[in-house]
C-alpha positions in Angstrom: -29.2 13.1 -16.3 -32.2 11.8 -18.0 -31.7 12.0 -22.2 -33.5 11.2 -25.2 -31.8 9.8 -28.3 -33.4 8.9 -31.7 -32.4 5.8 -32.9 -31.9 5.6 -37.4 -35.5 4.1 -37.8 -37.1 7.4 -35.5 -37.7 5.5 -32.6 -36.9 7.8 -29.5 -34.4 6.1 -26.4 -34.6 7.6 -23.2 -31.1 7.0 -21.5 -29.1 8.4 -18.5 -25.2 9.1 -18.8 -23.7 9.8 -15.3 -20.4 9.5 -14.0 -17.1 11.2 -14.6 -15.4 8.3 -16.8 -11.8 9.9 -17.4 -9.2 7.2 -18.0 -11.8 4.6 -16.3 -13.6 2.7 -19.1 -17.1 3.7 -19.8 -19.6 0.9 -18.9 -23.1 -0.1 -20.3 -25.9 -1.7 -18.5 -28.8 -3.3 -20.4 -32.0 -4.1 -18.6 -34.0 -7.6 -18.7 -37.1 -8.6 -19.8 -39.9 -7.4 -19.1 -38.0 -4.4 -16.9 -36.2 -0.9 -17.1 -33.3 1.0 -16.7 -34.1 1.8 -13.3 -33.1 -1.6 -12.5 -29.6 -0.6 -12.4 -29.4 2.6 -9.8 -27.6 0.3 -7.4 -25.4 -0.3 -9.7 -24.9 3.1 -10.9 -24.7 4.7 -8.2 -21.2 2.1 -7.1 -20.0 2.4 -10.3 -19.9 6.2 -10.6 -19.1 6.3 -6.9 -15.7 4.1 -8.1 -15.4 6.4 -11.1 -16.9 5.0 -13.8 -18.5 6.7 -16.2 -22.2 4.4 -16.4 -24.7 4.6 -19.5 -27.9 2.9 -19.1 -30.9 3.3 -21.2 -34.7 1.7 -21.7 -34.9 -0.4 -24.7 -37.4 0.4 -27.6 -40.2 -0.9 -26.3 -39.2 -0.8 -22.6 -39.4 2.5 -20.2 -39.6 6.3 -21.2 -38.3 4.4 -25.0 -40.8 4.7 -27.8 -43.3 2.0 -28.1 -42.6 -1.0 -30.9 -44.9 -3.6 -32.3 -44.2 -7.0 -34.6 -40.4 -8.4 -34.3 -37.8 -6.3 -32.4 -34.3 -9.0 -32.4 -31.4 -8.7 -30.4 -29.7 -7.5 -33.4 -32.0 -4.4 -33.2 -31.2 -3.6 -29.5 -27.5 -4.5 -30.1 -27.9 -1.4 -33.1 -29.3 0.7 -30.4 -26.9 0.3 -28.5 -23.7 1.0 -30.8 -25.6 3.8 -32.6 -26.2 5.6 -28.7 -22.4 5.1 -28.5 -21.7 6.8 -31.6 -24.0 9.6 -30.5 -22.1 10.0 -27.1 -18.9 9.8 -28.9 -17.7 6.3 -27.4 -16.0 4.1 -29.0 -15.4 1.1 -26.9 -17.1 0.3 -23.6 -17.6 -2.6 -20.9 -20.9 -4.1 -21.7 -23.2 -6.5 -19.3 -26.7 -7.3 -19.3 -28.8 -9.1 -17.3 -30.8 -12.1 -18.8 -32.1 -11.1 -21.7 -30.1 -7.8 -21.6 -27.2 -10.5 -21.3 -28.5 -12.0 -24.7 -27.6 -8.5 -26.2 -25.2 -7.7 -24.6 -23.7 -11.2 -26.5 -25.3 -10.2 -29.6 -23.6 -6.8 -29.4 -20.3 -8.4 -28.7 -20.9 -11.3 -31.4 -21.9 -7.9 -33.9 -19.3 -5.2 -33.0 -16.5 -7.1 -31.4 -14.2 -4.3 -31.9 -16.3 -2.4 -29.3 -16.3 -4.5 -26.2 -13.4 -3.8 -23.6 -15.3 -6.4 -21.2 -18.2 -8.1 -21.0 -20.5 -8.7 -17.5 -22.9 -11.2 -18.0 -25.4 -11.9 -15.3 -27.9 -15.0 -15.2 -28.2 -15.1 -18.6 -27.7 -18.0 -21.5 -25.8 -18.2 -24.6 -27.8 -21.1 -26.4 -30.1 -20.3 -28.9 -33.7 -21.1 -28.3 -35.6 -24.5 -28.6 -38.4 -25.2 -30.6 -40.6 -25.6 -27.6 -38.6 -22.3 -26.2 -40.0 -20.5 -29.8 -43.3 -21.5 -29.2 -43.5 -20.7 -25.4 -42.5 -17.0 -26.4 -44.5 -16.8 -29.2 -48.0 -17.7 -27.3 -46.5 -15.4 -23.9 -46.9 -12.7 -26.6 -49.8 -13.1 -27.9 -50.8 -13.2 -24.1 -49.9 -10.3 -23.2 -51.2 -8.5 -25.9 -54.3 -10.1 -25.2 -54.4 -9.6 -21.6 -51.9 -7.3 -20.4 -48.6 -7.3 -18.0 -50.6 -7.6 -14.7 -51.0 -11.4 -14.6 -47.7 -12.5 -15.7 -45.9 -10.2 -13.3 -48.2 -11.8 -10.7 -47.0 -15.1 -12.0 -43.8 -15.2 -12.1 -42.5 -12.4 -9.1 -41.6 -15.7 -7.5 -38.9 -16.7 -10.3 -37.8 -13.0 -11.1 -36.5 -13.0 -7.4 -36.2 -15.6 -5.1 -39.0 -16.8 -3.9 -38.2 -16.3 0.3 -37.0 -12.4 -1.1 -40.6 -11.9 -2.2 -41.5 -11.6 1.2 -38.0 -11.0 2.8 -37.7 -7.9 0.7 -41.2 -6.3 -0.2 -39.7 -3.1 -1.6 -37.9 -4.6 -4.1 -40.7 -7.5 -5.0 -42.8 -3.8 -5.3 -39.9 -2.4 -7.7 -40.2 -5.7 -9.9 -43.6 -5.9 -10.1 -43.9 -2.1 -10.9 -41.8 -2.2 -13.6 -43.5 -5.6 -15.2 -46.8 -4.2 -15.1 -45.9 -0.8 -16.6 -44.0 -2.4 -19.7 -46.3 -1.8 -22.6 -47.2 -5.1 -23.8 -46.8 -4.0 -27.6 -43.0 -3.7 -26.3 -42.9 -7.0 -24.6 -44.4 -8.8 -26.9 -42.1 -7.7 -29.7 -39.0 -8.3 -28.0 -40.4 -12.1 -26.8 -40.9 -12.6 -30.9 -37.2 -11.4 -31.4 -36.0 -13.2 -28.5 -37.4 -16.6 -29.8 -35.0 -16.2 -33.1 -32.0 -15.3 -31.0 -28.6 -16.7 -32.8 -26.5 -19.2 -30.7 -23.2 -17.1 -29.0 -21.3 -20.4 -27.8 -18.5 -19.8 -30.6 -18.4 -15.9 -30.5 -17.6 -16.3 -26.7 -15.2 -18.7 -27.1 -13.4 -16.5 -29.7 -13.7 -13.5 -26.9 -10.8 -11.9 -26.6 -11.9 -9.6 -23.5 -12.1 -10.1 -20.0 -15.7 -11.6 -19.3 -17.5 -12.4 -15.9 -20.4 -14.5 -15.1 -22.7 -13.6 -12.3 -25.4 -15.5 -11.4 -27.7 -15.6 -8.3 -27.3 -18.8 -6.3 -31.2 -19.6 -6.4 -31.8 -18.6 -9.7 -34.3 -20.6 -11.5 -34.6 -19.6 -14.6 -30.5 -19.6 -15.6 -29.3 -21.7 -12.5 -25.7 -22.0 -11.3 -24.8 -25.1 -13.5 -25.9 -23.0 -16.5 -23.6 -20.1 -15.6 -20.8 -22.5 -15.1 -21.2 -24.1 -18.4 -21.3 -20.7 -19.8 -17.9 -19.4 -17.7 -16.0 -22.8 -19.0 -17.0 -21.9 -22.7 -14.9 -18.5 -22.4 -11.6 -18.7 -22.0 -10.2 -16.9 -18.4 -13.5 -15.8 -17.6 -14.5 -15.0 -13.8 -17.8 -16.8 -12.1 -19.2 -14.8 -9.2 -22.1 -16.7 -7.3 -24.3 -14.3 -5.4 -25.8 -16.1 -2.5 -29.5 -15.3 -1.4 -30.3 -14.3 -4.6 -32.5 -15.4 -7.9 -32.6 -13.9 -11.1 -32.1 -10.5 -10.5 -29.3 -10.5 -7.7 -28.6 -6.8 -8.4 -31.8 -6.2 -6.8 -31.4 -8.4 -4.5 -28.0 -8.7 -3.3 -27.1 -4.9 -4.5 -24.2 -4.5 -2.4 -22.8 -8.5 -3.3 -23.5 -7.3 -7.2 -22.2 -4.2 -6.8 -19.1 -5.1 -5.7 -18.1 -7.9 -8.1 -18.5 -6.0 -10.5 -16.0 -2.9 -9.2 -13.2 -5.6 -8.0 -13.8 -7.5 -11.9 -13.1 -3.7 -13.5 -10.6 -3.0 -11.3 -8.8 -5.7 -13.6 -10.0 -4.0 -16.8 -8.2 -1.6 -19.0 -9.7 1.4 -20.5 -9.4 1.1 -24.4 
């Protein structure tokens, strides 16, 4: 269950593999910001209940992964990630990500085309950041290396989820906010510094080759439904899936909804 795998600069990955695979394509799931890869056991667990075989793991600087300070880019996650590949001996796999983890899950597709079967991309954005966007990211770092996770996960709980599933769903408003306020801030704040320098994927998508689809929660604030339909018409024959009563993370809070739009999308995907 649980692994650890050391990335080519040292840095230790924790990671879980489950599922039998077979002739079913192996998926990847790669967290948000500032989360973990626990995020994703309702997904796993209807994946590998369809079959799949399911690879999640915490990003350096995330989780049970060792602790990184300065710059970490989306380049350096996407190099995780094809380098924990190679070490399981996979060599092409369905890849989604959810907002940031979207971002790299782009990057990895816009690096190591050759490697993507599919891509699932949920509430997420392929345009590369603004000047204001830069700066935001770069003082939120210095913040939470100043002050810690505590009163930014207090902050924004309300945009993470929806704000009505804050109260409507306390359990998973207490999963959220436990995983914001255990993310090492050296971690956070070196991804947020990559993050701001993030390339723009517009053309790489429209180049993809692969079956993509676009989730998005219906209340999302961050990435909102016009975004996600912009980013669907840039690809060509991808699939939009709106999951009502959701925000940001609608695979917390719509697991089932989630869940299952991603099994009926693979059930049109081909194992390499």
């Amino acid at each position: 269950m649980s692994s650890r795998f050391t990335a080519q600069d040292g840095t230790l990955l924790a990671y879980d593999d489950q599922g039998p695979g077979g002739e079913l394509p192996p998926v990847v799931l790669v967290h948000g910001h500032p989360f973990n890869r626990t995020m994703w056991q309702p997904q796993i667990t209807a994946l590998v209940g369809a079959g799949y075989r399911v690879i999640v793991s915490d990003l350096r600087g995330y989780g049970e992964s060792g602790v990184v300070t300065g710059r970490t880019l989306l380049a350096d996650f996407a190099d995780d990630i094809a380098a924990l590949l190679d070490h399981l001996g996979i060599a092409r796999a369905v890849v989604g990500g959810v907002s940031m983890g979207g971002q790299i899950a782009m990057e990895f597709h816009r690096a190591y085309p050759g490697r993507v079967t599919a891509l699932v991309l949920a509430d997420t954005s392929p345009v590369a950041e603004t000047e204001d966007g830069k700066a935001f990211r770069n003082r939120l770092a210095d913040r939470l290396l100043a002050e810690g996770m505590g009163g930014y996960a207090d902050e924004v709980i309300d945009k993470m989820l929806a704000p009505y599933n804050v109260t409507a769903l306390p359990a998973v408003a207490a999963q959220v906010r436990g995983m914001m306020r255990s993310t090492d801030p050296e971690g956070a704040a070196a991804a947020l510094r990559g993050r701001a320098e993030r390339p723009d994927y517009r053309d790489s998508l429209a180049g993809a080759g692969v079956p993509v689809l676009v989730v998005v929660g219906a209340d999302d604030v961050y990435t909102p439904v016009a975004e996600a339909r912009v980013l669907r018409g840039l690809i060509p024959d991808a699939e939009l899936v709106v999951i009502e009563g959701a925000g940001h993370l609608p695979g917390l809070e719509r697991p089932e909804a989630f869940s299952d739009a991603v099994v009926r999308f693979l059930a049109g995907v081909k194992s390499a």
